[in-house]
C-alpha positions in Angstrom: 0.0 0.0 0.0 1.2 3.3 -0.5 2.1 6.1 1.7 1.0 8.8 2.1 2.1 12.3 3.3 0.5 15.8 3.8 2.4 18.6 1.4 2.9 21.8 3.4 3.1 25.2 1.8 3.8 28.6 3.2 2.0 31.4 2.2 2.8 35.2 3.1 0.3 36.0 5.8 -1.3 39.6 4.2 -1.5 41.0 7.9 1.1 39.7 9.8 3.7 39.6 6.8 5.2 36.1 8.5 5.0 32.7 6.7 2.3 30.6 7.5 2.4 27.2 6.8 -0.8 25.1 5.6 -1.5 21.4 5.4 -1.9 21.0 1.0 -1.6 23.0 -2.0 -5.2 24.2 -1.4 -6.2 25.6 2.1 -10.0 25.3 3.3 -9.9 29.2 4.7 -11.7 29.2 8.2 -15.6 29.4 7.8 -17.8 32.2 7.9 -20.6 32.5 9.8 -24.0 34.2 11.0 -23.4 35.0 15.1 -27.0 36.9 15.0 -29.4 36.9 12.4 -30.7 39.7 11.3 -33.7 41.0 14.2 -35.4 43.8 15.7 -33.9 43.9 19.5 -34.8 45.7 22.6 -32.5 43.3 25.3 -29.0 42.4 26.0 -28.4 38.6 24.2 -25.6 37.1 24.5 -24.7 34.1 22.0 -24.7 30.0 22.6 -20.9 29.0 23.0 -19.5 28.9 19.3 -17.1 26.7 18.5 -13.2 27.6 16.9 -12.3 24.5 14.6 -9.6 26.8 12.1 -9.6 30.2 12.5 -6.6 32.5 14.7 -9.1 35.0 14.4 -11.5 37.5 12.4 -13.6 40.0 11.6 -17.0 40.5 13.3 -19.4 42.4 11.2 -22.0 44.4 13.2 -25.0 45.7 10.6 -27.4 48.0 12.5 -30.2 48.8 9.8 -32.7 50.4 11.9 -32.3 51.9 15.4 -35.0 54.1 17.7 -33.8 57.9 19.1 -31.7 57.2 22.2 -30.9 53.7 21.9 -27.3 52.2 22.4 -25.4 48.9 22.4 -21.9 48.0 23.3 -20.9 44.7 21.6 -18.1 42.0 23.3 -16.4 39.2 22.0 -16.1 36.8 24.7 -13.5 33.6 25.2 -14.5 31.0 27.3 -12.1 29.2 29.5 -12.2 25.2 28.7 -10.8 24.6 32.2 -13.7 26.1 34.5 -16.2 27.6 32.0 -16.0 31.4 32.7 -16.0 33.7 30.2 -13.8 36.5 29.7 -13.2 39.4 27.2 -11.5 39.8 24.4 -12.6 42.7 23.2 -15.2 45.5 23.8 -16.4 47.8 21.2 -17.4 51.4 21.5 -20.9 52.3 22.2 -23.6 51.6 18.6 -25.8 54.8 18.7 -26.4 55.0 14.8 -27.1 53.1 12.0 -24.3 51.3 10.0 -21.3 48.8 9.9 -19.2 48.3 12.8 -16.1 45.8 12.4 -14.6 44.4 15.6 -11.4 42.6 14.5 -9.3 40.1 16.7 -6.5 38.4 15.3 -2.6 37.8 16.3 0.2 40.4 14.8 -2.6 43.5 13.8 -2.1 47.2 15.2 -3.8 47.0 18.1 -7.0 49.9 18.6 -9.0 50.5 21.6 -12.3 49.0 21.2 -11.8 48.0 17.6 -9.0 45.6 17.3 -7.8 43.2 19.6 -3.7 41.3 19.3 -4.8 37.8 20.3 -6.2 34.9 19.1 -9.8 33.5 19.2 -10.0 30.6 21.2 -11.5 27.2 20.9 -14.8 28.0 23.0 -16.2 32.0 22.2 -19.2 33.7 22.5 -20.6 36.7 21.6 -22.9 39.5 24.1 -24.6 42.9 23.2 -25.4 44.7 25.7 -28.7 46.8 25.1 -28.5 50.4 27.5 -32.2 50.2 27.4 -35.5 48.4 26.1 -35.4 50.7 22.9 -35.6 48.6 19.5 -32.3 48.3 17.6 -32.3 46.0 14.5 -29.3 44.2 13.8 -26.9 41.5 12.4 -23.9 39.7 13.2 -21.3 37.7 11.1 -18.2 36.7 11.7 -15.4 36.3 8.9 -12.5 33.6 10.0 -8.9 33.7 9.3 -6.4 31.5 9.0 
């Protein structure tokens, strides 16, 4: 029978500028994903544990398409410790009082910038909380976009 062994390239990472190596000649990239569909909200939700099979990190995509006079939300990616189960933040974003697209990005080697982009990794176990300021309606999406 033959044998058979995994090819490695190394491709230039575009944000970190360091070599990267991947099992193959065709990487699967990390998968992208809806956190929060699309919904009119008037409480703070945080997300079921998601789990983080591929990605060192990513962007999450915050779409607020309609929002009521005086209504705010502060969105958190959370890690969860696999040891003892508590959560703990990666990164807080500044205050949503508008409509629009807010990226939070978290990933290993960026420029780090309070409340928009995190130097770390995602872990295995993460989650993902808006906080609502009040019980005014705020309609929303969240996606996340993985990379390698």
């Amino acid at each position: 029978m033959e044998s058979v062994h995994p090819t490695y390239c190394f491709f230039a990472n575009p944000i970190t500028g360091h070599w990267d190596p991947f099992a193959g000649s065709n990487p699967t990239p990390p998968p992208s994903s809806s956190v929060l569909p699309a919904l009119a909200r008037t409480a703070t939700i945080q997300t079921a544990d998601m789990i983080n099979t591929s990605a060192r990190g990513g962007h999450f995509i915050i779409n607020v398409t309609a929002l009521t006079a005086g209504a705010s939300l502060v969105p958190t990616i959370l890690g969860k410790d696999s040891v003892n189960g508590v959560y703990y933040t990666l990164l807080t974003g500044n205050a949503i009082t508008a409509t629009g697209i807010t990226v939070l990005k978290i990933y290993p080697g960026i420029v780090g910038i309070a409340n928009a982009a995190a130097v770390d990794i995602l872990p295995a176990t993460y989650a993902f909380l808006m906080t609502a300021a009040n019980a005014d309606s705020v309609t929303y999406s969240v996606a996340f976009n993985g990379m390698p």
